[in-house]
C-alpha positions in Angstrom: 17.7 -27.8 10.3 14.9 -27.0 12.8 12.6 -30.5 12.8 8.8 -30.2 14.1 6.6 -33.1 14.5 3.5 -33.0 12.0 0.3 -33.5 14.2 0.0 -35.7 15.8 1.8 -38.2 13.2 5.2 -39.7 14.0 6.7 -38.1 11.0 9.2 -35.2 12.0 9.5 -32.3 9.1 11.8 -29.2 8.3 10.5 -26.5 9.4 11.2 -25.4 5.5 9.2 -26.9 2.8 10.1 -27.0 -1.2 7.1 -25.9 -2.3 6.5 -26.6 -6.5 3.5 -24.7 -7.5 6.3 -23.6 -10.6 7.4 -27.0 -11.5 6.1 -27.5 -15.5 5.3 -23.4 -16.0 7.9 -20.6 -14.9 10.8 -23.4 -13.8 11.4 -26.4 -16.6 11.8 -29.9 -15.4 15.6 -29.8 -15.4 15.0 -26.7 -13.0 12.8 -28.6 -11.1 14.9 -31.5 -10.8 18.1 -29.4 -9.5 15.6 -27.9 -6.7 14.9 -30.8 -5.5 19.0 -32.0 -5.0 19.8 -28.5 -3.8 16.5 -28.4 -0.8 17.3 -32.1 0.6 21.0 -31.1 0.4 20.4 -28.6 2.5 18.7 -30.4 4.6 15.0 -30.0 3.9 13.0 -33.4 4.2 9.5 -31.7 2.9 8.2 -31.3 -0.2 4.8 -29.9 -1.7 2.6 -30.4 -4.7 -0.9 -30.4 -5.6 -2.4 -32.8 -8.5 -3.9 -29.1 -10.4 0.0 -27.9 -10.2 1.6 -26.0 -11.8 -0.1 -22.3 -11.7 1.2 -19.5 -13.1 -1.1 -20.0 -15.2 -3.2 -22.8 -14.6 -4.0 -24.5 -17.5 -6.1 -27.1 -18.3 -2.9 -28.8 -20.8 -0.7 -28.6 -17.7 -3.1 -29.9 -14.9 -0.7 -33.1 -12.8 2.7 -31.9 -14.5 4.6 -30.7 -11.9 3.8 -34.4 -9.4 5.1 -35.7 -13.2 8.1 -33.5 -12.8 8.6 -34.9 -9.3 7.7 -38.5 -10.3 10.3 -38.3 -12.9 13.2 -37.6 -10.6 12.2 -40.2 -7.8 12.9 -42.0 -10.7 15.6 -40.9 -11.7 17.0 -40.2 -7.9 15.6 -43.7 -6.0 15.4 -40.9 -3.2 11.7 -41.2 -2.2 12.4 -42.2 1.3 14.7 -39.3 1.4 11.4 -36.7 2.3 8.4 -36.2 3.5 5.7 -35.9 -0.1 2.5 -34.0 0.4 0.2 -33.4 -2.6 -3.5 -32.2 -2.7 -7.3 -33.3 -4.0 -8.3 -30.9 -6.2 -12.3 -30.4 -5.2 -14.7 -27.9 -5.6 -14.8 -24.9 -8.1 -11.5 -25.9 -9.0 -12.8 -26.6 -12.9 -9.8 -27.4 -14.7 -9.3 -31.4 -12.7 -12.9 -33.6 -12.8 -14.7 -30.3 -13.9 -14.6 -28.9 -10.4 -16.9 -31.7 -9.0 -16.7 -31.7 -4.9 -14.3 -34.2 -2.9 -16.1 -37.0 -1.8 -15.4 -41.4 -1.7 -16.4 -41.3 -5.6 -13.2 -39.2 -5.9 -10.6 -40.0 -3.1 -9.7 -43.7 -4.6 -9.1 -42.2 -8.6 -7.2 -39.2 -7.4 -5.0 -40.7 -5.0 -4.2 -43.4 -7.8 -3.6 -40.6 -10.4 -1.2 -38.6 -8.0 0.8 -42.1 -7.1 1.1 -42.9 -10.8 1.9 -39.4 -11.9 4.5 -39.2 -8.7 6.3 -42.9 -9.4 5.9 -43.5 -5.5 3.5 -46.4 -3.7 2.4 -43.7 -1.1 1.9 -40.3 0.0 2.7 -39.1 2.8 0.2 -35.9 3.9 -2.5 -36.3 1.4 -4.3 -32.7 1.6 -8.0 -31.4 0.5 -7.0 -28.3 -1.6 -10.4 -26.5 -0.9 -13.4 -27.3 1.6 -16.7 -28.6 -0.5 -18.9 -25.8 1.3 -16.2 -22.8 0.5 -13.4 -20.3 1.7 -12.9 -17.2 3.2 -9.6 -17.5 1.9 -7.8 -15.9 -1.1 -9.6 -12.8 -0.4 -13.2 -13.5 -0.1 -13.1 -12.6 3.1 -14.1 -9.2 1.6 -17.5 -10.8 0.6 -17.5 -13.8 3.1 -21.6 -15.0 3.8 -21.8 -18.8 5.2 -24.9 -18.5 6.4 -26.3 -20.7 3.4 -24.2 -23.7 4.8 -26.3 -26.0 6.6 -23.9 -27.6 9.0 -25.5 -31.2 9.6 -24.9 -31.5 5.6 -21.3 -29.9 6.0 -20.8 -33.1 8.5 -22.3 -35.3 6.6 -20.1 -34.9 3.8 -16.7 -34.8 6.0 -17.6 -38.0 6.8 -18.2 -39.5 3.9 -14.2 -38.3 2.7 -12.9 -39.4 6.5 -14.3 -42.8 5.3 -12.8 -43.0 1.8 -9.6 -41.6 3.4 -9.3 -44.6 6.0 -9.7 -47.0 3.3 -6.5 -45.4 1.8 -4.7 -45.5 4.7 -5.8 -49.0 5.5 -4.6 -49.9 1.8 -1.2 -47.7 2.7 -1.4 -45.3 -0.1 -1.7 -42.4 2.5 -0.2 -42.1 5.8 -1.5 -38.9 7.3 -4.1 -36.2 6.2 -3.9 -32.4 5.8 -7.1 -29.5 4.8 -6.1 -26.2 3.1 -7.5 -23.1 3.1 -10.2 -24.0 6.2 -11.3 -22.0 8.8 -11.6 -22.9 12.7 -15.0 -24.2 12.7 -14.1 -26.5 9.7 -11.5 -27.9 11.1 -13.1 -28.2 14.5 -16.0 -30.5 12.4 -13.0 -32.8 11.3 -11.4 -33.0 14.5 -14.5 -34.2 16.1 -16.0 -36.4 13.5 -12.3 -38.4 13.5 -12.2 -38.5 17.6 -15.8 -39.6 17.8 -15.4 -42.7 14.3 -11.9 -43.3 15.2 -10.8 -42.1 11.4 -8.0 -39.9 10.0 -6.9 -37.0 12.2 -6.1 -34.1 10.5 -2.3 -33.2 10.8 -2.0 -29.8 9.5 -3.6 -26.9 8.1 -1.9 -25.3 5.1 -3.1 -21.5 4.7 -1.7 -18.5 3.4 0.4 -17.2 5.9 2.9 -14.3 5.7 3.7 -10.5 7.3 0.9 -9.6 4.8 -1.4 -12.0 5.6 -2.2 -12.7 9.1 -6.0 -14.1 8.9 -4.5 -17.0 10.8 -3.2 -15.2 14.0 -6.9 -15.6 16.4 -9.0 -18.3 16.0 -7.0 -20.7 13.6 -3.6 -19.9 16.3 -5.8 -20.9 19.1 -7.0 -24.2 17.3 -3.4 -24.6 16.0 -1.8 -24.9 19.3 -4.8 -26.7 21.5 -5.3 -29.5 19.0 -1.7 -29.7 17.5 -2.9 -29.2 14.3 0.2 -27.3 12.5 0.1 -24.1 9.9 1.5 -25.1 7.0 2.4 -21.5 5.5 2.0 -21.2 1.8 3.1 -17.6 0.3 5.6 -16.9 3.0 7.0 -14.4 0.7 3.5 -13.1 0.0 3.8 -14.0 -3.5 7.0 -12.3 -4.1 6.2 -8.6 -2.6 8.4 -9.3 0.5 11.5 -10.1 -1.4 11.0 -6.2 -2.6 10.9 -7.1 -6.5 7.5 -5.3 -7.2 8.5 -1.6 -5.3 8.8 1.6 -7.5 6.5 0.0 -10.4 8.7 -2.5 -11.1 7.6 -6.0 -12.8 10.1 -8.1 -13.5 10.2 -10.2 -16.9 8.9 -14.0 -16.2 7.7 -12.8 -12.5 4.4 -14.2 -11.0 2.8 -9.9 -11.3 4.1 -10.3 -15.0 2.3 -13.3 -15.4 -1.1 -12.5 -13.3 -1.1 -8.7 -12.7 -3.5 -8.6 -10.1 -1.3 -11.3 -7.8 -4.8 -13.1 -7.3 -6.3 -9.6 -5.1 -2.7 -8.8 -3.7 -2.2 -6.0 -5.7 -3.0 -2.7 -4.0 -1.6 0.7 -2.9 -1.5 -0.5 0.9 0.5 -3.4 -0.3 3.1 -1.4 -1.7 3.5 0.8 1.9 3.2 -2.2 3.8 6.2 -3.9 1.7 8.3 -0.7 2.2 7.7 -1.1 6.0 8.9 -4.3 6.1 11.7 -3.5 3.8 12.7 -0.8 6.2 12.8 -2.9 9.1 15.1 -5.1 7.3 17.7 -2.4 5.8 17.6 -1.3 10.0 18.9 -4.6 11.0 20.7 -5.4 8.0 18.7 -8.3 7.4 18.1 -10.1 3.6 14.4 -9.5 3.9 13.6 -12.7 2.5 15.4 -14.4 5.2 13.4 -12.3 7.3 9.9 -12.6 6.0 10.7 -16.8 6.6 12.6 -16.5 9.6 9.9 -14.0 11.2 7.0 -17.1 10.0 9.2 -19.6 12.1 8.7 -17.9 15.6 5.2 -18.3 15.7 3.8 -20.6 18.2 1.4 -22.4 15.6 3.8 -23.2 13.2 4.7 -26.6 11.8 6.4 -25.7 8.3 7.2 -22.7 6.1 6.2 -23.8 2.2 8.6 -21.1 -0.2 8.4 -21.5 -3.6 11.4 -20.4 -6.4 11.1 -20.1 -9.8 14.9 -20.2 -10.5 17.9 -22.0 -8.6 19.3 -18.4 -8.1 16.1 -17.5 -5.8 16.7 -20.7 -4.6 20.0 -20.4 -3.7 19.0 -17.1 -1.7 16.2 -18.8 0.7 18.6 -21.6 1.6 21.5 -19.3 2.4 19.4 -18.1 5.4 17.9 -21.1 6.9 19.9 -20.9 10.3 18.6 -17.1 10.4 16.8 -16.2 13.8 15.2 -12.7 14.8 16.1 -10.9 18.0 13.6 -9.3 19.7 14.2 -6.0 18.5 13.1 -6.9 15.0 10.6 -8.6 16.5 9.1 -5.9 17.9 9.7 -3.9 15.0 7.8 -6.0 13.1 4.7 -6.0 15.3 4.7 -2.4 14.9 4.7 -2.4 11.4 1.5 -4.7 11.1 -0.3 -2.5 13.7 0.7 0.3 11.2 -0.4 -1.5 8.3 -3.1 -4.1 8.6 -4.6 -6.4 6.1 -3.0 -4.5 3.2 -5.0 -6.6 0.7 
């Protein structure tokens, strides 16, 4: 298993990460549980969660279930030391945890105690802030995307309120690196600074969506990426199940994310469906598994730190981890570029 170095932390993670968004709706503790003995088994040392998981749907009833499910079997295993745990604040908008109030110092101490309770551990590893106070381009809003009612100095203000709160965590030991999710290159360039110039938490990673489908992260966020060695975590490799080819010809599978939320959160389009068949193609050329190629094409790029899949079954499971060792020649390289140049920003 390919091992990367997370920031500039000394912690050393697969470049495959369990992710568990599922863990308490569409896969059952006991599914959960066998996840987690098949991923470290095969050598994966990362896992994900978020204290608002699981989704599919999010509910107010299941908010913190899934770090529960996981809590449960570092119980039952005594195998926390066996990975690398990173969970997330919930913060603004976000209205099912705290009623959507903002991440700040009057929420960093309660939520990292609710996550280390609900997770049976005495730490976290990468503790991440799910959603910047001021906003997101991300999960398509970059359709509608208008900062300019964001007044910066208040922006940095508020960063350094949470860099504060977060030092006190890390001086206390409950957290021993930190992450941001769904920023943009100027955000993250605010945190960067504000940490170099108070000597506080540097960020370690970035996790946005990331996938054949979704390449907002290729310019600016690359550029950051690689000069600051701040690492892309990729959620959605898969691109929330289109790349695996389950959705093509109208299909919806029973118990599938589409059956579940129809719209695939703004994924759902015509240009989505060519742009999966494009892929597919390339794959059915090469005789590639295109989910192994959809992960194994998200491991070549220079930026990236770890690939976060998700499963809702051990079968789909079993099918990621039987092409971890997969690499891409150039010719499918190449074959992929084309495709994106064909078929940009298909939702």
């Amino acid at each position: 298993m390919k091992m990367n170095q997370l920031g500039r932390t000394d912690m050393m993670v697969s470049s495959y990460c369990l992710g568990t968004m599922t863990f308490g709706t569409q896969t059952d503790e006991a599914g959960g549980h066998a996840q987690m003995d098949r991923a470290l088994d095969a050598g994966i040392n990362f896992v994900d969660t978020a204290e608002m998981y699981p989704v599919n749907p999010i509910s107010a009833e299941t908010v913190g279930l899934t770090e529960t499910i996981l809590g449960n079997w570092n119980a039952k295993t005594g195998r926390r030391k066996d990975y690398i745990l990173a969970t997330k604040h919930s913060g603004e908008g976000q209205g099912f945890v705290r009623d959507g109030a903002p991440i700040s110092s009057k929420t960093i101490r309660e939520t990292v105690e609710s996550s280390l309770k609900r997770l049976q551990t005495d730490y976290i590893d990468l503790y991440q802030f799910h959603w910047p106070n001021r906003g997101s381009y991300m999960f398509r809003k970059n359709w509608t995307y208008d900062p300019s009612g964001m007044r910066a100095e208040d922006v940095r203000a508020d960063m350094l309120d949470c860099l504060e709160a977060l030092q006190a965590e890390v001086d206390r030991g409950t957290i021993r690196a930190f992450g941001l999710s769904n920023e943009s290159a100027w955000g993250t360039a605010q945190w960067l600074r504000l940490s170099e110039q108070h000597d506080l938490p540097r960020v370690a990673s970035v996790q946005n969506e990331y996938s054949l489908m979704c390449r907002l992260y290729d310019t600016d966020m690359a550029e950051m990426s690689v000069a600051e060695d701040v690492g892309l975590l990729a959620f959605s490799p898969l691109a929330a199940g289109y790349l695996t080819g389950k959705y093509q010809n109208g299909a919806v599978p029973a118990g599938s994310r589409m059956d579940i939320n129809g719209s695939l959160g703004g994924r759902k389009t015509e240009r989505a469906f060519e742009a999966v068949q494009a892929y597919l193609d390339v794959a059915e050329k090469h005789g590639l598994d295109p989910v192994h190629m959809a992960l194994a094409w998200c491991d070549t790029r220079p930026f990236m730190c770890s690939n976060i899949f998700g499963a809702s079954t051990t079968e789909q499971l079993d099918r990621i981890l039987s092409g971890l060792d997969v690499t891409l020649s150039d010719e499918v390289v190449a074959d992929l570029d084309a495709a994106h140049q064909t078929h940009p920003m298909p939702y």
